[in-house]
PATOR-458674 format. One record per atom (N, C-alpha, C, O): residue in three letters; x, y, z. Coordinates in pm, whole numbers, plus 32768, in hexadecimal, padded with zeros to 4 digits. Layout:
N
ALAXYZ...
//
This chain:
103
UNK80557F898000UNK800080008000UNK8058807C8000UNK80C080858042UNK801F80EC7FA3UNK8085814E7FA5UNK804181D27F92UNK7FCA81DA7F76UNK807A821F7F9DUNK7FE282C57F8EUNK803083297F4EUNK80AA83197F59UNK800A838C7F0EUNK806083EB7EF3UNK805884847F25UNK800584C87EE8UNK809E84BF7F84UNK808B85517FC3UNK80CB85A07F8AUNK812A85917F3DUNK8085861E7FBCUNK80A286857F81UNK80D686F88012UNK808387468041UNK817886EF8050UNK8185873F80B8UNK81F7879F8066UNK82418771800FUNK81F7881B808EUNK827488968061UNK827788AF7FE4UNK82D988E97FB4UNK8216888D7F9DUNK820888D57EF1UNK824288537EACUNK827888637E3EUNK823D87E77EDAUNK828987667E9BUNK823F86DC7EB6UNK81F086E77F14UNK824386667E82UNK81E286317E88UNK825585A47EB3UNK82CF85AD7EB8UNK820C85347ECCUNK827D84BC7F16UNK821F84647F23UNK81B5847E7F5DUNK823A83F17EEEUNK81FC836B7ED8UNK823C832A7F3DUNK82B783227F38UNK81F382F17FA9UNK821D82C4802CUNK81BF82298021UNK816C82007FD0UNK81E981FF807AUNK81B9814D80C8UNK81DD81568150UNK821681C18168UNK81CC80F181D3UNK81E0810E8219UNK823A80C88245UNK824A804F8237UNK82A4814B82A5UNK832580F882BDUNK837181388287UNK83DC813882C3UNK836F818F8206UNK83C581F481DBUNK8406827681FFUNK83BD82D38221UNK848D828881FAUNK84BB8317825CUNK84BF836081E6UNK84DE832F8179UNK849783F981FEUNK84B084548185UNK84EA84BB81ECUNK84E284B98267UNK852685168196UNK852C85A881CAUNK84F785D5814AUNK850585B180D5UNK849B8650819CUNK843E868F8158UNK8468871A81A0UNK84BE871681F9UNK841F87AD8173UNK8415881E8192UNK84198808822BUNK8401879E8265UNK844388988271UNK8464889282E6UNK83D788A48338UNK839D890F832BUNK839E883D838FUNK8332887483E9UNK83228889844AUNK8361884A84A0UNK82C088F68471UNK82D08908851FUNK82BB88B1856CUNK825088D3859EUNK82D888568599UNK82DE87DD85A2UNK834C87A5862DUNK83C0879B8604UNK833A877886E2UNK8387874F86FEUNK838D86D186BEUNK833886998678UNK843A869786F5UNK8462861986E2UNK843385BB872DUNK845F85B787A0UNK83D7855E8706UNK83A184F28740UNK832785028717UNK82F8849686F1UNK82DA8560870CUNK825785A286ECUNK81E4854B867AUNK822C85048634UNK818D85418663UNK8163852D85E8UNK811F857785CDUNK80DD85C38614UNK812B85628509UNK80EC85DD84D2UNK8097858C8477UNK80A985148467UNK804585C88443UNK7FA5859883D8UNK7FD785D4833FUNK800F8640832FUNK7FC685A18308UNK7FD485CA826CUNK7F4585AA8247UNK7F1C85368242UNK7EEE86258229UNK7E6785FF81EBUNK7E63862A815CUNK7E008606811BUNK7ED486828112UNK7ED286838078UNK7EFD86058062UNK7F7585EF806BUNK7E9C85978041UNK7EBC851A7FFCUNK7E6E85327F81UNK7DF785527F7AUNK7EDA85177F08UNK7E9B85217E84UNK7E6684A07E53UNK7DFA84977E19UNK7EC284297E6EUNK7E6083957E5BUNK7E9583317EF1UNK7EDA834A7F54UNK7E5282C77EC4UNK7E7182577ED7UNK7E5181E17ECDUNK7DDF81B67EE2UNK7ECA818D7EA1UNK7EAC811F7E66UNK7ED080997EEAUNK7F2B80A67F3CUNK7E6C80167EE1UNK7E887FC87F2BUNK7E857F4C7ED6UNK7E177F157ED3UNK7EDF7F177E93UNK7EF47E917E30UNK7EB37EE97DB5UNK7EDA7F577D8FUNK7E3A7E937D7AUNK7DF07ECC7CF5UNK7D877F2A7CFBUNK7D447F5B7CA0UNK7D847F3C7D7EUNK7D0C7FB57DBFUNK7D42805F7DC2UNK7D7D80897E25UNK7D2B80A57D64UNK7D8B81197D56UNK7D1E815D7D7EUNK7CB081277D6EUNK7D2681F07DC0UNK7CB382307DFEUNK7CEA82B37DBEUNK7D4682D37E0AUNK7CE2831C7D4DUNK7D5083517D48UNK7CF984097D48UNK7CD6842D7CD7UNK7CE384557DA1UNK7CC384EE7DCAUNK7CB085587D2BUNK7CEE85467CC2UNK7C4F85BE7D46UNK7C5A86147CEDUNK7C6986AD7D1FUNK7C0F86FF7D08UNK7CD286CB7D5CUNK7D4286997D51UNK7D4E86567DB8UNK7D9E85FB7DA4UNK7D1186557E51UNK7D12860A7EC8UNK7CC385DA7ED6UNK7C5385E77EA5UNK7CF9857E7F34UNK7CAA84F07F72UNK7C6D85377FF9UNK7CAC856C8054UNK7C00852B7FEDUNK7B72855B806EUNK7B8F84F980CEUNK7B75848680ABUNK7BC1850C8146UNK7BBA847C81B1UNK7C48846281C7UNK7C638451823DUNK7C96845D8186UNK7D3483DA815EUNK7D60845F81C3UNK7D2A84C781E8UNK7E09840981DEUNK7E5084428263UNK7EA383EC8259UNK7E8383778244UNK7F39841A8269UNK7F9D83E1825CUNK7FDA83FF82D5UNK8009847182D1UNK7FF483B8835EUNK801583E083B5UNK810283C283DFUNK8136835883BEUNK8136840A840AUNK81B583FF8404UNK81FC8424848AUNK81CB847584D9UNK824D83F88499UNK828C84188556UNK832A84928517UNK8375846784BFUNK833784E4853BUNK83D585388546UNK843184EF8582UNK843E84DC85FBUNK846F84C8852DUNK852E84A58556UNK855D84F5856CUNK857A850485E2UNK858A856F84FCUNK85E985D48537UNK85BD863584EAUNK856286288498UNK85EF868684FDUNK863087198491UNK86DB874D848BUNK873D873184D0UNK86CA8795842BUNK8767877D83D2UNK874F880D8350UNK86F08845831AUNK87E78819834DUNK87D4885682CAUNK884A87D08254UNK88938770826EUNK8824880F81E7UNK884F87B78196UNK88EB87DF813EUNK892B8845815BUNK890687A280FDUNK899187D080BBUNK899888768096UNK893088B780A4UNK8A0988B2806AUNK8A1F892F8059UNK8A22890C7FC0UNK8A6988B67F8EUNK89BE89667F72UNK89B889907EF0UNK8A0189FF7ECDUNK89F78A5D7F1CUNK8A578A137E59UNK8AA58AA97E8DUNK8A4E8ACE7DC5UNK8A358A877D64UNK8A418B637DE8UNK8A178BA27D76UNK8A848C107D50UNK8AB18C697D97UNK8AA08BF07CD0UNK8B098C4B7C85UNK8AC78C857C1DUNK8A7C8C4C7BCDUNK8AEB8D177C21UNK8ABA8D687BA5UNK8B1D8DA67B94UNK8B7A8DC67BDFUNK8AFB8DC27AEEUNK8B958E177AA9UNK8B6F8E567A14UNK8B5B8E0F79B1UNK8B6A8EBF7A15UNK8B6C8F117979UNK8BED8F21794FUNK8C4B8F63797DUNK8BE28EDC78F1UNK8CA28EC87880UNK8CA28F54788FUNK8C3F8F9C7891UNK8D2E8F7A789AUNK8D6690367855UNK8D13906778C8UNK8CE590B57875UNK8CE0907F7921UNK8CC091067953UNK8CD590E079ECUNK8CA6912A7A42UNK8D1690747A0AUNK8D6290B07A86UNK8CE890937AF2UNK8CD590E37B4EUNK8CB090407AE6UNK8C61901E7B32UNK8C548F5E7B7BUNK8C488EFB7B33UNK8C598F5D7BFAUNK8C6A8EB87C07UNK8C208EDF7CB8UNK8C338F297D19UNK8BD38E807C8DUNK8B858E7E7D3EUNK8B6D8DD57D77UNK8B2E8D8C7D2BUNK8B9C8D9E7DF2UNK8B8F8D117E02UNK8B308D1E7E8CUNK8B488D617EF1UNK8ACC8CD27E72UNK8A808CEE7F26UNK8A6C8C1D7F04UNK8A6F8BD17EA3UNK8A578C157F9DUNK8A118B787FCFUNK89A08B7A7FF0UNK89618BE37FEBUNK89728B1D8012UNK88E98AEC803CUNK88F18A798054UNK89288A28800AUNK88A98A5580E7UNK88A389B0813BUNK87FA89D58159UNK87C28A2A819EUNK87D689818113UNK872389808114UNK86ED890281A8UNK86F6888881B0UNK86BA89668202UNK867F8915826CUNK861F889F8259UNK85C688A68204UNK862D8842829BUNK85A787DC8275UNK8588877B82E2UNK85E487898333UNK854887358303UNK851F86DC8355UNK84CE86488317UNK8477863182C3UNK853185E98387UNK851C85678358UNK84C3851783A2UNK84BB852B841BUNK847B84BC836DUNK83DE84BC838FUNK8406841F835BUNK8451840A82FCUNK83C783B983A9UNK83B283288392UNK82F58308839BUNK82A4832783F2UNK82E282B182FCUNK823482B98304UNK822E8269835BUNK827B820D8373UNK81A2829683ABUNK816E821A83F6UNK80F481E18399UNK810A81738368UNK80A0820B8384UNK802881B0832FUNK7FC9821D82FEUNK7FA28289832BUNK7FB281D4828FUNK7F248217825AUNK7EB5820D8258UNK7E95819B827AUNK7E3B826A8235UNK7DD5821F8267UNK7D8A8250821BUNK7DB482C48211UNK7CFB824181B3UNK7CD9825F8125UNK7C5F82638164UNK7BF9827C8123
//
């Protein structure tokens, strides 16, 4: 059985038992949180699938941790005019193990 959510502007095809890091939530560690943007879910040949959401479905998940993630570095540069700028970015997120779904 597997469902597909929609948390932080991004969407994640989960089952249960799966760890993701997803967008960062307010969220303590240990906590559980509800995911009710469920767009489908399927259980074997039984697909249930939302327009765009599923009325009822709930994807429930416990907080492991929070973290930021690798350093992305951004370089910009205009040839000839003397221009070069480098900045980073470590994008926060939090990791979440499913517990079960429920349709």
């Amino acid at each position: 059985m597997y469902a597909v959510i929609k948390t932080g502007g991004k969407q994640y095809r989960v089952s249960a038992g799966d760890k993701l890091k997803i967008e960062k939530l307010p969220a303590d560690v240990g906590s559980e949180v509800t995911f009710d943007q469920v767009l489908l879910v399927a259980d074997g040949d039984k697909i249930q699938a939302g327009a765009p959401l599923l009325s009822g479905a709930a994807v429930k998940a416990t907080v492991l941790s929070h973290g930021r993630g690798d350093k992305v570095m951004i370089f910009k540069m205009r040839r000839r005019k003397h221009y070069r700028k480098t900045q980073g970015h470590r994008q926060d997120y939090t990791e979440v193990q499913i517990g079960g779904i429920s349709a």
